[in-house]
C-alpha positions as CSV (number, residue, x, y, z in Angstrom):
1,X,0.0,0.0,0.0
2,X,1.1,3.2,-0.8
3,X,2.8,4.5,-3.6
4,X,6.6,4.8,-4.8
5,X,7.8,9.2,-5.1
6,X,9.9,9.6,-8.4
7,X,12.6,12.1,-6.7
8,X,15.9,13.5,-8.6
9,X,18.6,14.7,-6.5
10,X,21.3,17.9,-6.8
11,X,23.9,18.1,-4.6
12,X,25.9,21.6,-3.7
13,X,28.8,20.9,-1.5
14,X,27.5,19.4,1.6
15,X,24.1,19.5,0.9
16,X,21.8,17.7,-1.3
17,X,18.5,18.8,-2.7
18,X,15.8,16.1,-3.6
19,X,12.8,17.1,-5.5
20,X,10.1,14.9,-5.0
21,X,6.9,14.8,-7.4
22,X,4.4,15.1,-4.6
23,X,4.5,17.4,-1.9
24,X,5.7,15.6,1.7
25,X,4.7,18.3,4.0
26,X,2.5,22.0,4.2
27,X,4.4,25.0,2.9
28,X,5.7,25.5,6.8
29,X,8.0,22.2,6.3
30,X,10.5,21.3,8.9
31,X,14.2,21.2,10.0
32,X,15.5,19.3,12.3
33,X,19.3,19.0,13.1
34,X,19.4,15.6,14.8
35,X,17.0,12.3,15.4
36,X,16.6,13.6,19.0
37,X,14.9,16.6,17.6
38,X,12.2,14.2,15.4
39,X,11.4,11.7,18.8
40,X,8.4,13.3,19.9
41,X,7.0,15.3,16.5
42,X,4.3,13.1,14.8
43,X,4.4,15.4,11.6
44,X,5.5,13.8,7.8
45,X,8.4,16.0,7.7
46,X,9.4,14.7,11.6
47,X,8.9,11.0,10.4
48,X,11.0,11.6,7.2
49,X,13.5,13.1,9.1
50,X,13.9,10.5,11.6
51,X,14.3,7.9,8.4
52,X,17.0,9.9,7.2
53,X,18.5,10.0,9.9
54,X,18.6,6.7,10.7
55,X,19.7,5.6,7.2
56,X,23.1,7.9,7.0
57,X,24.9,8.7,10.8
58,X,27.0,11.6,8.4
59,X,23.2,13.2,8.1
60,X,23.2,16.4,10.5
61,X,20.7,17.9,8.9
62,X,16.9,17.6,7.4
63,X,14.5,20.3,5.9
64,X,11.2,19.3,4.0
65,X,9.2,22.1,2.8
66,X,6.3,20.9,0.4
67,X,8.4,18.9,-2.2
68,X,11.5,19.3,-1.6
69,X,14.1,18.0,0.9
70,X,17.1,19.5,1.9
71,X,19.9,17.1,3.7
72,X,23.4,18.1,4.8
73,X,25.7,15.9,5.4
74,X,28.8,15.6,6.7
75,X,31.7,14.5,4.4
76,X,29.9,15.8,1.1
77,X,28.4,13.3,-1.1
78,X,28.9,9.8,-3.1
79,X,26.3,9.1,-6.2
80,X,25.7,6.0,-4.0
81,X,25.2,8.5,-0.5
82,X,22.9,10.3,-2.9
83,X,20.6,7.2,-4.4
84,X,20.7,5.8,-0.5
85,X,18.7,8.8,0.6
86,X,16.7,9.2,-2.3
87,X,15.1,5.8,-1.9
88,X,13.9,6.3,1.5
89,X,12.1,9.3,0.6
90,X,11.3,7.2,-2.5
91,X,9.5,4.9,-0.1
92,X,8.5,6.7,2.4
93,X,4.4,6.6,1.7
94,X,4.9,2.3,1.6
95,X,3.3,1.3,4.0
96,X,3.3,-2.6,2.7
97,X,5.1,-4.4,0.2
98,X,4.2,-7.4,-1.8
């Protein structure tokens, strides 16, 4: 259940920039600069967040404002740190797989 987000991904320096082609939050968004900061926020961007987090320890930073995500991370970026991240915001409305 759910359905897979096409995203592409830039990356400027330490940052990367993923467009996704549906929004993930409101137009407030959110940022969060650890996991700590996600523990107790029930909101998509907050649950997102805590995701990428989880899925890169070199992530210290996560903003989502409608469609787009904004992650810094430590260390710059590989093509492979890049397609890591874009698939969990890829999947992050599955809720079940086959």
């Amino acid at each position: 259940m759910g359905q897979i987000i096409n995203v592409t991904g830039t990356v400027s320096g330490e940052a990367a920039i993923f467009e996704a082609d549906r929004s993930l939050s409101g137009q407030d968004g959110g940022s969060f600069g650890s996991i700590e900061e996600t523990v107790d926020d029930t909101t998509f961007p907050a649950l997102l967040a805590a995701r990428v987090f989880e899925a890169d320890t070199a992530v210290n930073h996560v903003f989502t404002s409608s469609n787009g995500v904004v992650v810094r991370r430590t260390g710059g970026w590989t093509d492979s740190d890049v397609g890591r991240i874009g698939s969990v915001i890829e999947e992050f409305f599955v809720f079940y797989r086959d």
